[in-house]
N, C-alpha and C positions, 0 to 999 in steps of 0.2 A: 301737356296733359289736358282731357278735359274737365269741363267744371261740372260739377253737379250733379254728378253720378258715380254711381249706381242711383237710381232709383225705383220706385214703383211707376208702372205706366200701364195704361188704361185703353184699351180700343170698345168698341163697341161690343163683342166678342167675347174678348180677355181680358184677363191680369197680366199683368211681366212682371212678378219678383224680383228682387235683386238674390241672388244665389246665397243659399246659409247652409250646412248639414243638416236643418232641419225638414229640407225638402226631401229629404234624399229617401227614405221611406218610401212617398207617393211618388218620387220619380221610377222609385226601383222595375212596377211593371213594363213600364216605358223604353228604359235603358236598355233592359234584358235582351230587349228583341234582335235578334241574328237581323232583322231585311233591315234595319239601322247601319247592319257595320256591312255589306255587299261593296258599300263605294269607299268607304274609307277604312284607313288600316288603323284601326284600332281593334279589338277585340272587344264584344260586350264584357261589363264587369261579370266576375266571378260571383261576387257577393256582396250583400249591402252595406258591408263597410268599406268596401272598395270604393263605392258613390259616394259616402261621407269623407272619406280621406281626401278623394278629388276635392269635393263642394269647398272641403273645408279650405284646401287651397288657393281654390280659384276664387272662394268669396274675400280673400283678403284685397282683391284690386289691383293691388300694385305688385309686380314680379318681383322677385329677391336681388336680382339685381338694379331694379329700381328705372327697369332702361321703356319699360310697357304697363301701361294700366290695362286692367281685364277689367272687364266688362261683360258681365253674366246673371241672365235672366232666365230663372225657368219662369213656365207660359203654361196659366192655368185658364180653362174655361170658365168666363165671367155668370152663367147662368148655373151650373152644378159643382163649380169648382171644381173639377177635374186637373189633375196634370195633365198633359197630353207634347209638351214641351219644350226645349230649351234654345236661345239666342245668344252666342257667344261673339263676344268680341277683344279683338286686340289693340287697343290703341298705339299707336307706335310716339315716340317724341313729336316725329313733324306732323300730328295728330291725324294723318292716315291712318285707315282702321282696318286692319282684318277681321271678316266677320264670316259664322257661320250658324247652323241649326241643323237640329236632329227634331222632331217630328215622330209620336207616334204612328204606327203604320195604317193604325185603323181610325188616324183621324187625315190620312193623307187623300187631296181630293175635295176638301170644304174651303182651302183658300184662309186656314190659318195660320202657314207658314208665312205668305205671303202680309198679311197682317200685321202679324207679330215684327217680323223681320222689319216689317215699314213703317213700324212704330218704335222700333229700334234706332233706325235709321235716323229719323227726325227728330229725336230726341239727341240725339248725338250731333248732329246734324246745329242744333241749337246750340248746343255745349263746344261747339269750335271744329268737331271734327270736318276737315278738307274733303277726303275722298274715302270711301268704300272700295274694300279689294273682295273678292271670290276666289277660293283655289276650288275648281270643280273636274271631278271624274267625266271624262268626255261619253263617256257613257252611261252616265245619271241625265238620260230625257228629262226627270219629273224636275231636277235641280236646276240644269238648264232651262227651261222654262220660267223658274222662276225668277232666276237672276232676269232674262230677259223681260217680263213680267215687272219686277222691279226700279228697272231702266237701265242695268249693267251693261257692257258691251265687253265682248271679248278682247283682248288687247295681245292673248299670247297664248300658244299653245306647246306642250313637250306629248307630242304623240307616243314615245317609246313610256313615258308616266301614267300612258292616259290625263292626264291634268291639261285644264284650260284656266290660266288665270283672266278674269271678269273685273272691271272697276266699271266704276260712276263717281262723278263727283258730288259732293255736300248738296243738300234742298239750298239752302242758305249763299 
């Protein structure tokens, strides 16, 4: 597992929260939006107690069976404090991480995915994590990009999935 996380983290930009149900209010316009869920199969929530049931979940850290630590940031604007946000991560045992983000749609294009994500990154990156994974829709341009962006490198593709899974390993 890693050490020392969840925490708060700081870019020039942003805030990264560690995930609580009390975000989940200010997440709610963010979450809603349909151009969010185009590449992945989730459905936006129904309704804002759908976000707090998740948050409340995923802010506990560690899965129930005890086998992944989570690792979840919503990402607010450091100057109006906006949500606009969130940085998920999966720790696995051999402290490889799965990670990903959602991005509101009308803040896509400022390079605060890219930010966020990379302050994610280094922060975990300190705390032991090995490598970074991506599972990405081969047809999410903007995500691709960023992975690359990032320094990820494609390693594998399931073209019948659409899916390309991406790694990099640790700054560290």
């Amino acid at each position: 597992m890693l050490t020392g996380l969840p925490r708060p983290l700081r870019t020039e930009r942003l805030q990264l929260r560690p995930i609580e149900p009390a975000h989940a209010e200010a997440m709610w316009p963010v979450l809603r939006d349909p151009a969010l869920y185009e590449w992945i199969e989730r459905a936006p929530p129904a309704r804002l107690s759908d976000i707090e049931a998740r948050f409340a979940r995923i802010s506990q850290s560690i899965s129930p069976d005890r086998a992944e630590q989570w690792l979840n940031w919503t990402v607010w604007t450091a100057a109006d404090d906006e949500a606009i946000g969130i940085v998920e991560a999966t720790a696995r045992a051999n402290n490889e991480v799965l990670i990903a983000y959602m991005f509101s749609a009308s803040h896509w294009g400022h390079g605060y995915a890219r930010e966020a994500t990379a302050a994610a990154i280094e922060a975990m990156s300190h705390s032991g994590a090995v490598a970074f994974e991506a599972i990405i829709d081969d047809r999410n341009a903007r995500s691709l990009a960023l992975a690359r962006r990032l320094g990820f490198e494609r390693i594998s593709a399931n073209a019948s999935l659409h899916e390309e899974t991406w790694r990099r390993d640790s700054l560290t």
